[in-house]
N, C-alpha and C positions, 0 to 999 in steps of 0.2 A: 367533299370528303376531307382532301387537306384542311379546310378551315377549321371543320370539328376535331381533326386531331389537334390544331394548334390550342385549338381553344380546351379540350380533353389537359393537355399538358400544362397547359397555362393554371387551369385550375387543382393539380395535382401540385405543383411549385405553388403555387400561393397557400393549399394548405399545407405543406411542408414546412413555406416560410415560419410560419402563423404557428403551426406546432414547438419547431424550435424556438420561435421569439418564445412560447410560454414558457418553454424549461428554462429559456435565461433569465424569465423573470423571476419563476420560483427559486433560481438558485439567487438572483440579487435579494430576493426577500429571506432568507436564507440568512447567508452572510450578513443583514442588515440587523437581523434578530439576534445572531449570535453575538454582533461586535457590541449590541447596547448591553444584552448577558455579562460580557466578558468586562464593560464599562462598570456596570452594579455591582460585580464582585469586585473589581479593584477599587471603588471607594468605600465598599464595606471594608475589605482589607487597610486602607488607608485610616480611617474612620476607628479602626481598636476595638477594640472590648466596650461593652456596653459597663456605664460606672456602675457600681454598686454589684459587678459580679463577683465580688470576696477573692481577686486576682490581680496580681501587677499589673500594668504595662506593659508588657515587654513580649512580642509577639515577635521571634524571629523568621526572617523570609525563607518559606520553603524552594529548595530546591530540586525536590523531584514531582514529576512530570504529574505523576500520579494525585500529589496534591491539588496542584495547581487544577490539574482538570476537574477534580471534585468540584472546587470553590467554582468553572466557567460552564457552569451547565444553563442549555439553550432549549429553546421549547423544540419537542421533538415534532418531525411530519411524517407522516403517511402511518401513525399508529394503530388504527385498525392492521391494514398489510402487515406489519411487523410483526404483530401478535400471532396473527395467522401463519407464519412464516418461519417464528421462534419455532412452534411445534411439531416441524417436521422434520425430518433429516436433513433435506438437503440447506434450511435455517438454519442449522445446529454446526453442519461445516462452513456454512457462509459467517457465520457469527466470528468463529474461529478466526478464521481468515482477515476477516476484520478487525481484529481485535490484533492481530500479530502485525499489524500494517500501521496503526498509531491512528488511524483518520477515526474524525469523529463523526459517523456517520452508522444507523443503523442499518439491519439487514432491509426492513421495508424501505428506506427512503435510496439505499445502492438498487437495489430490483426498479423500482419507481422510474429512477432516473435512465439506467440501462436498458428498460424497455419503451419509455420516452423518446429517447436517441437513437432506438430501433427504428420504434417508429416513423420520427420524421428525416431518417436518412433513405429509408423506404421510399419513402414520397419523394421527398426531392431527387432520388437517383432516376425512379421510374418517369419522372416529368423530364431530368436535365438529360437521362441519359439512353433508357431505355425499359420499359417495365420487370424487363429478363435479368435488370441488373438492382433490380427494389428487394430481393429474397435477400440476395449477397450480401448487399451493402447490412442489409438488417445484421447478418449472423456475422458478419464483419464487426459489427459495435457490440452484439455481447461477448465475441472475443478480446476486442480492444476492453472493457469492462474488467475481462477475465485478466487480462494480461496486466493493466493498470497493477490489480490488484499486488499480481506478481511483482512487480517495479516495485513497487511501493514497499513490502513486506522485503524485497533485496536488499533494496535502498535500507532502510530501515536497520535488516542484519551488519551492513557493510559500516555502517554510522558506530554499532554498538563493539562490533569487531574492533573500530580503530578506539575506542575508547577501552578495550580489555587490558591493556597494559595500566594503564591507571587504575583501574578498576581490582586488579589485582595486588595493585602497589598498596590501596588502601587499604584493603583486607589485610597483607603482608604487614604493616605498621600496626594496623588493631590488635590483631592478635600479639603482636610483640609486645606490646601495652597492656597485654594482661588481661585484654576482655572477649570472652566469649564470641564462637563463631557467629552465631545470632544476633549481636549485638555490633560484630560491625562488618554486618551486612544492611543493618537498619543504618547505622553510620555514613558508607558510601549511597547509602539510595537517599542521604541525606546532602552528601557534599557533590554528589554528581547530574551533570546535566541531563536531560532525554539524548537517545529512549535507554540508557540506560538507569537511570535515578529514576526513571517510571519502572521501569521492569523491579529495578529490585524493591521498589517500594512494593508491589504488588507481591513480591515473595517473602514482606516481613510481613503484610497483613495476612499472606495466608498461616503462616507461621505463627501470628500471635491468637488466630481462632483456632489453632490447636493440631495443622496441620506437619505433619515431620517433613524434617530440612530436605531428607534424599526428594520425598514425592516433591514440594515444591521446586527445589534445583531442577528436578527431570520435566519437570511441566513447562521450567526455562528454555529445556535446552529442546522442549517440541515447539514453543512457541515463535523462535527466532534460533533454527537449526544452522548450527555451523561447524570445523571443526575444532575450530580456536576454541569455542564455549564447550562445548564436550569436553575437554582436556582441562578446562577451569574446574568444569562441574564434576568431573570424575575429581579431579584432584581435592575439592571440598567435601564428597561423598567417602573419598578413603580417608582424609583426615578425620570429619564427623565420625567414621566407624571405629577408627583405629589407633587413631590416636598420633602420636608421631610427629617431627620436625616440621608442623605448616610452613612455620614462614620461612625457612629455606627453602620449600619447594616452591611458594609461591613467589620467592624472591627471582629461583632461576625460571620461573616459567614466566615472570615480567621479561627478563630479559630476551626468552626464547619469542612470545609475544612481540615487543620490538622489531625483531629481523623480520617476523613473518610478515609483519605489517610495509617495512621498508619492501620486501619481495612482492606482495601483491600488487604496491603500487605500480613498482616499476614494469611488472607481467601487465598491467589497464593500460599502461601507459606504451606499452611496445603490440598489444594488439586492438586498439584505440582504430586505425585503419580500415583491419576488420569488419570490426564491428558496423564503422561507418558504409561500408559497402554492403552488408547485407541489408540496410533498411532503403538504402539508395535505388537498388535494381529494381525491389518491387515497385516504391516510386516513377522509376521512368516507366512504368512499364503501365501504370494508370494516367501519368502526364501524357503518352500517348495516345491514350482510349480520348483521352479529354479532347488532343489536337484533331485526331481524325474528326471525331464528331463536330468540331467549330470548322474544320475545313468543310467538310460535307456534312450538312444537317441531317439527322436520322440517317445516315449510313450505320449506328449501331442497331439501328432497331430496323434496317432490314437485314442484317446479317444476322440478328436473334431470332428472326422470323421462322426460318427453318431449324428442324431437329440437327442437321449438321451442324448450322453456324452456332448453335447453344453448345454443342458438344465439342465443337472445336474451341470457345471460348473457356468450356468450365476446363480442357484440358492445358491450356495455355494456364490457365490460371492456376490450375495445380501445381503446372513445372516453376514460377513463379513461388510457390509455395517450399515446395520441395529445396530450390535453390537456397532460397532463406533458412530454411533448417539446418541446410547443410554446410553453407559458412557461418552461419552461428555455431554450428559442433566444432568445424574448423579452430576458431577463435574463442575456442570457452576450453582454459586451461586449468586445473584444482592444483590451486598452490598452498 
């Protein structure tokens, strides 16, 4: 009986292995497609104008984000899923979500991958660890999926946030120069880096198919919510309406902009600590699972064997949970 279990587990870890080796290949083929994509558009770029098209020379290099990714588009996967995917609600907020994150990735080929990484964490937990522990690990990876996405879309606001003082400095000179709100906002989404010279490029093309300034500012400030950007956006919403001394106001709210950026740092920077110890407990507290099991082989899978020892696990693992919520509420301050 012990043979068949080793040989039971053995075979559950080798397809494990063998699942993940495929997702790392399909992401190395991946990456491999996208970097020849993104090679044929930088020597079309280099390469100009085709002659005889009744046009200078003179192609200046864009600098927002938005362009650039038009020009580096890559063959898409898993387009069947996508399609099917687009059409549903829960496609329509995964879209969303994606799209507020900057990754270029659609909704099929994020589902693809997240339920791949399900899958063969599944496997390999129930062969390394215990089969009681192949459900977990699963909903363990569409959360780490879900959370990524979170990071990413934070990261992303926290990028655009430290760029709002510039951002507002350049609107503040446009307009003193005599041109149109419209015009330099197309302006800054032209002299500024990602993701903000992506975002506003995306708010003059909605702009130039005929959309008004308020709907697209407010579609800004749902796609990377903050409060520095609401206070931008309100303040271009009441200008657009009302008329009135913009660039005073956008001048002192560069300035206000400034402090708050110098204050947020310093609040990362003094609960930095924190933070580190909420991701650390639940750590040791798997590095255990892991030593007991190498000290004594299948000691977890005779303690999953009964209805108590699953229930005394899954409640360990809640407090586990719990604990991490609640130094992260601890160390999560709105400045």
């Amino acid at each position: 009986m012990d043979d068949i279990e080793i040989n039971d587990g053995l075979v559950q870890l080798t397809l494990g292995l063998a699942v993940l080796a495929l997702l790392v290949a399909v992401a190395g083929v991946q990456l491999y497609s996208s970097g020849r994509a993104e090679r044929r558009a930088l020597l079309q770029r280099l390469a100009g104008p085709a002659p005889g098209a009744g046009e200078p020379v003179r192609r200046a290099a864009l600098g927002s984000g938005a362009a650039a990714g038009a020009q580096t588009t890559r063959a898409r996967r898993f387009v069947a899923l996508d399609r099917k995917l687009r059409e549903t609600t829960f496609g329509h907020r995964l879209r969303l979500r994606l799209a507020a994150t900057g990754l270029d990735l659609t909704v099929g080929e994020y589902v693809a991958y997240v339920v791949g990484a399900a899958a063969a964490l599944w496997l390999i937990a129930s062969a390394v660890l215990a089969p009681f522990f192949g459900p977990l690990c699963a909903l363990i990876a569409v959360w780490c999926g879900s959370a990524f996405l979170n990071w990413q879309r934070a990261r992303r606001t926290e990028r655009f946030i430290s760029q709002l003082p510039e951002l507002a400095r350049l609107i503040a000179n446009g307009t003193a120069a005599g041109l149109a709100l419209r015009t330099a906002l197309s302006m800054a989404a032209e002299e500024m880096d990602d993701p903000a010279g992506a975002e506003l490029a995306t708010v003059s093309n909605q702009l130039a198919v005929g959309r008004s300034l308020d709907e697209a500012l407010d579609e800004l400030g749902q796609r990377l919510p903050s409060r520095e950007l609401n206070v931008l956006v309100t303040t271009l919403i009441l200008a657009n309406r009302a008329g009135g001394t913009i660039v005073s106001s956008l001048r002192n709210l560069t300035e206000t902009l400034e402090q708050r950026k110098e204050t947020r740092r310093e609040v990362r920077t003094m609960l930095a600590e924190i933070n580190a110890t909420a991701v650390t407990v639940p750590l040791l507290g798997v590095g255990a699972l892991l030593l007991i099991n190498a000290a004594q082989p299948g000691s977890l899978g005779r303690v999953t064997d009964s209805p108590g020892g699953q229930i005394a696990m899954l409640v360990a693992l809640a407090l586990y949970v719990v604990g991490f919520v609640i130094v992260r509420r601890f160390g999560r301050i709105d400045v």
